[in-house]
C-alpha positions as CSV (number, residue, x, y, z in Angstrom):
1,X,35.8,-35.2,-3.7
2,X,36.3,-37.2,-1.1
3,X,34.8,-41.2,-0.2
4,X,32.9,-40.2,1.8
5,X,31.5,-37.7,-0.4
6,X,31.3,-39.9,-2.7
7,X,29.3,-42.1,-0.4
8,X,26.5,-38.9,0.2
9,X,26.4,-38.3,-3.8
10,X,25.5,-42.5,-4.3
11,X,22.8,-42.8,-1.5
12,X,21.3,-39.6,-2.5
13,X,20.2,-40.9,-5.9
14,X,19.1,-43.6,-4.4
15,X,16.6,-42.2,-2.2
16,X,12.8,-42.3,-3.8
17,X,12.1,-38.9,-3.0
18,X,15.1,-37.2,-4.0
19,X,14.5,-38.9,-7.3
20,X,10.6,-38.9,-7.2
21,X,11.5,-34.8,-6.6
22,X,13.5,-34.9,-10.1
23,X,11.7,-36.9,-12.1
24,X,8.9,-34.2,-11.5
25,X,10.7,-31.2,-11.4
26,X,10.4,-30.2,-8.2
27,X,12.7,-27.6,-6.5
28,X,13.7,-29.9,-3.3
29,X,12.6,-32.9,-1.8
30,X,11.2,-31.0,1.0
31,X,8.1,-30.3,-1.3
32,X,6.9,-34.0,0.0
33,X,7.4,-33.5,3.6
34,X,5.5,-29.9,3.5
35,X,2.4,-31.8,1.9
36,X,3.0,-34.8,3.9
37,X,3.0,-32.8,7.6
38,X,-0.4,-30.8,6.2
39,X,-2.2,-33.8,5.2
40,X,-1.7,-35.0,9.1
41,X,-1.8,-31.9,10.8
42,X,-3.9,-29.3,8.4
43,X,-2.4,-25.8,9.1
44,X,-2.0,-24.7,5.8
45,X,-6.0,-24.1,3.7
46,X,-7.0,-22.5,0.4
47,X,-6.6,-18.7,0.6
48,X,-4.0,-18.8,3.3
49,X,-0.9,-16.2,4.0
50,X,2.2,-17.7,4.4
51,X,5.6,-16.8,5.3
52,X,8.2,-19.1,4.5
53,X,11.8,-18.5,7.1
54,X,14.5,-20.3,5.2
55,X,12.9,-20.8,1.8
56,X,16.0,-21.9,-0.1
57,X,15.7,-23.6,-2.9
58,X,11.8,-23.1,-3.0
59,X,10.5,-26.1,-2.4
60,X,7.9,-25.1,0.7
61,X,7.0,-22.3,-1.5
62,X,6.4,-24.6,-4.1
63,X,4.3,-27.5,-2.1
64,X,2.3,-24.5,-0.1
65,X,1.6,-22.9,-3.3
66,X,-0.8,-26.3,-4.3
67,X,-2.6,-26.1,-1.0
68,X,-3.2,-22.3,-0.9
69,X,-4.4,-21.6,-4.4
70,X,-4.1,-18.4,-6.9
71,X,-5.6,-17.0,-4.0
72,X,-3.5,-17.6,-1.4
73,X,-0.5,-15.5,-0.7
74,X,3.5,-17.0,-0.5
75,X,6.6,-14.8,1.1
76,X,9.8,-16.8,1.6
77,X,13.0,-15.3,2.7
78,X,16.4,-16.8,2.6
79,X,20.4,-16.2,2.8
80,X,20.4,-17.4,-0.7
81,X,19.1,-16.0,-3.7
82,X,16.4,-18.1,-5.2
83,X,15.1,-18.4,-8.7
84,X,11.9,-16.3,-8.8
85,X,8.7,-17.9,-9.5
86,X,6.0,-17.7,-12.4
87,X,3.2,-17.2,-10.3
88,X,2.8,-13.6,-8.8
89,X,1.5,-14.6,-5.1
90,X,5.0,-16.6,-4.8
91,X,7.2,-13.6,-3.5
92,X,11.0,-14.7,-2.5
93,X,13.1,-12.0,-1.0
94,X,17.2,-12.6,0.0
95,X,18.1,-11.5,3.1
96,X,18.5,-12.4,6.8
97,X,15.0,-13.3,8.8
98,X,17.1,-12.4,12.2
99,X,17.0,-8.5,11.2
100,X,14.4,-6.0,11.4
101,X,15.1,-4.1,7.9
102,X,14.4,-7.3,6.4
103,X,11.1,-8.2,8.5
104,X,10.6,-4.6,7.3
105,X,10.2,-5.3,4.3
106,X,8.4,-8.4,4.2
107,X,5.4,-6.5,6.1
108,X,5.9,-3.5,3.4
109,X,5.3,-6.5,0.8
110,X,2.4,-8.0,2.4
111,X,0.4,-3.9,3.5
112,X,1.0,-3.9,-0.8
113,X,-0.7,-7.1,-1.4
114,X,-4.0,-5.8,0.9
115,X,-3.2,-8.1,3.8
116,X,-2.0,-7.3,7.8
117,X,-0.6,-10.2,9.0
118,X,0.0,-14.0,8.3
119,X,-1.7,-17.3,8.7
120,X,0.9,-19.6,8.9
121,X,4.8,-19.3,9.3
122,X,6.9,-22.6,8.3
123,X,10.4,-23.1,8.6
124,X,12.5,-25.6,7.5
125,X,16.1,-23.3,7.6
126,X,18.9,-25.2,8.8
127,X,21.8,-23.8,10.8
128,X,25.5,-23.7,9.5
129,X,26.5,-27.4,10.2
130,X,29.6,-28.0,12.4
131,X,29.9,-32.0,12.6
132,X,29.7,-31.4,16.2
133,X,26.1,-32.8,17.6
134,X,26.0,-30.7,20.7
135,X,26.7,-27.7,18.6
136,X,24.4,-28.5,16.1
137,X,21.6,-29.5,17.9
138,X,22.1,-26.3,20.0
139,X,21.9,-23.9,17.0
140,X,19.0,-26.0,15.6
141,X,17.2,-25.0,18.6
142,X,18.2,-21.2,18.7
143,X,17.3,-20.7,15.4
144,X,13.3,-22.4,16.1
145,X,13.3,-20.0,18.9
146,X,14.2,-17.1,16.7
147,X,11.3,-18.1,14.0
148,X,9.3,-18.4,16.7
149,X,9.2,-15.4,18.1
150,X,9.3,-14.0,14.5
151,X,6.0,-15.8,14.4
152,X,4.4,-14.1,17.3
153,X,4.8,-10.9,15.8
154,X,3.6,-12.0,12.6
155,X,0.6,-14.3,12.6
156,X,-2.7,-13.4,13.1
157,X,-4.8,-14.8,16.4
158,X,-5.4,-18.9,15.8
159,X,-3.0,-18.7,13.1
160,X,-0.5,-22.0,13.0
161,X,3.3,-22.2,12.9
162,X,5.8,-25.4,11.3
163,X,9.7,-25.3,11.7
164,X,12.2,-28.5,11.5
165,X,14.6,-29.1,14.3
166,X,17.6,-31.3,14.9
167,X,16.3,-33.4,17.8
168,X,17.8,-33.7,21.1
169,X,17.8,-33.0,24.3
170,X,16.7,-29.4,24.0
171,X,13.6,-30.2,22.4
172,X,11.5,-30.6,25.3
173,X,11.8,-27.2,26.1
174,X,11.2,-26.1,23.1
175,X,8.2,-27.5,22.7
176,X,6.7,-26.0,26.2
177,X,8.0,-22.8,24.9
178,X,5.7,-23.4,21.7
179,X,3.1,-24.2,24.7
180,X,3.3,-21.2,26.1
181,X,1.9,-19.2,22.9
182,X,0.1,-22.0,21.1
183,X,-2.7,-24.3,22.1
184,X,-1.5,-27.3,20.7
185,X,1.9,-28.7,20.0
186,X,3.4,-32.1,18.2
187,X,6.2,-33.1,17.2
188,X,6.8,-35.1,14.4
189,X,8.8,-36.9,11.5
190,X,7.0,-37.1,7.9
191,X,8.1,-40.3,5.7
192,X,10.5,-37.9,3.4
193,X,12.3,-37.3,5.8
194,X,15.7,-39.5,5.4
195,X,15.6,-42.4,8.1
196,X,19.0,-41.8,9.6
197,X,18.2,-37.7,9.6
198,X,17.8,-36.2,13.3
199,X,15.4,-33.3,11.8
200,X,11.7,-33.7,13.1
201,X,9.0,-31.2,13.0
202,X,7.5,-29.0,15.5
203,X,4.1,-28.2,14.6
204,X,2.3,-25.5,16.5
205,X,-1.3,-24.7,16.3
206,X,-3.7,-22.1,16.7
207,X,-1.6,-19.0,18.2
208,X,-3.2,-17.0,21.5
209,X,-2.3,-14.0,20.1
210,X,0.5,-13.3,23.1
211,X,3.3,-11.1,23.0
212,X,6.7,-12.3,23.0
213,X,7.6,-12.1,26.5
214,X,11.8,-14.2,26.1
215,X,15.0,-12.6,25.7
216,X,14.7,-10.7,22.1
217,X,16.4,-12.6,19.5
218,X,15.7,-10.0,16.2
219,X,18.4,-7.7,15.2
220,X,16.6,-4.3,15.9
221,X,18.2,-1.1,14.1
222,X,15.6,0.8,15.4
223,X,17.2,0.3,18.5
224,X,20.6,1.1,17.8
225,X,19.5,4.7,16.0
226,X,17.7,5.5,19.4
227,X,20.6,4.6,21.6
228,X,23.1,6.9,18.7
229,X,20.9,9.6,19.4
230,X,20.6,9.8,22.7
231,X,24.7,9.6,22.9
232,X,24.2,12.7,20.2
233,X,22.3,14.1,22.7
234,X,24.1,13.7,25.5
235,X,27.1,14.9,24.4
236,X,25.8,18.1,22.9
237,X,24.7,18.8,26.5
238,X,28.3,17.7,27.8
239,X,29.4,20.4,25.3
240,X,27.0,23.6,26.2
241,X,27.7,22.7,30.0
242,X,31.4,22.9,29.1
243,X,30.8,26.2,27.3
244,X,28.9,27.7,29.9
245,X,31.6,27.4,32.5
């Protein structure tokens, strides 16, 4: 390990919530800024939906899990694996949020539980760090985007949507982006988040209910069988015109 390193590992433990978080037995420190950003902005109440982009190690699971209740209803997705839960309505599932088989199966999950569609997406997924701002800040902002459209296709009309992103330049027009499917917008910076940390929060509330209408950013399979069988097709007629000659 290196001193610098060495460095992260020292002010780490010294930071009250990372301890606060351990002394309790909390999954993350992130479980403070969850409650911390709903007791400003309330988009997460009793009984609510939620799907969780980027829910490695658990900890938005875990703080949403206090506001929603037994009744409430928990989906998180993630790269990672992460430990399940003992409560039933907290449902973690690995995979990639970018794909359709996997937003596949997250709607399969929720048609089980009785329910059609969410009331609140969060994210607080972080992109593969490069030490390079631009670049960082950059994919910070592509990956919003992508929950945000994921959002549009998954809340229900008024529902409310919470992602981190690095902050920078690109975040104004991010945040008219948010405008242009919710009716409010702020961005924000709850006290657990570390002082020196770029990461602020965009919170949009009350979704109009309109379609995606940008580039799409989800991986769609459905797609790619569609354009393999029309190829299929295509060159089966290549072949009985070629017979017939």
């Amino acid at each position: 390990m290196g001193r610098k390193d060495s460095r992260w590992l020292l002010k780490r433990k010294k930071d009250y919530y990372y301890r606060l978080a351990k002394k309790l037995k909390h999954r993350s420190r992130a479980y403070f800024k969850l409650l911390q950003l709903n007791e400003k902005f309330n988009f997460l109440k009793p009984n609510n939906t939620v799907l969780d982009l980027g829910c490695a190690p658990g900890g938005w699971m875990e703080a949403a899990k206090e506001i929603v209740g037994d009744d409430g209803l928990i989906i998180g997705i993630d790269l990672q694996k992460v430990k399940p839960f003992e409560d039933e309505n907290i449902i973690p599932i690995q995979g990639d949020f970018t794909k359709e088989r996997n937003l596949k199966k997250i709607r399969e999950i929720l048609k089980s539980k009785g329910r059609d569609k969410f009331d609140v997406v969060i994210s607080d997924a972080s992109p593969n760090i490069s030490g390079y701002w631009d670049v960082d800040h950059a994919r910070s902002v592509e990956l919003v985007k992508t929950a945000l459209q994921i959002a549009t296709e998954m809340l229900k009309e008024r529902g409310n949507f919470v992602a981190k992103v690095f902050y920078g330049d690109m975040v104004k027009d991010l945040r008219k982006l948010a405008e242009k499917y919710f009716d409010k917008v702020y961005i924000t910076k709850p006290r657990a988040s570390r002082r020196e940390s770029a990461e602020v929060y965009i919170i949009a509330k009350r979704f109009k209910g309109k379609k995606w209408e940008e580039e799409d950013r989800i991986e769609r399979e459905e797609k790619n069988e569609e354009v393999g069988e029309l190829l299929i097709k295509k060159i089966k007629k290549m072949r009985e015109c070629s017979n017939m000659q």
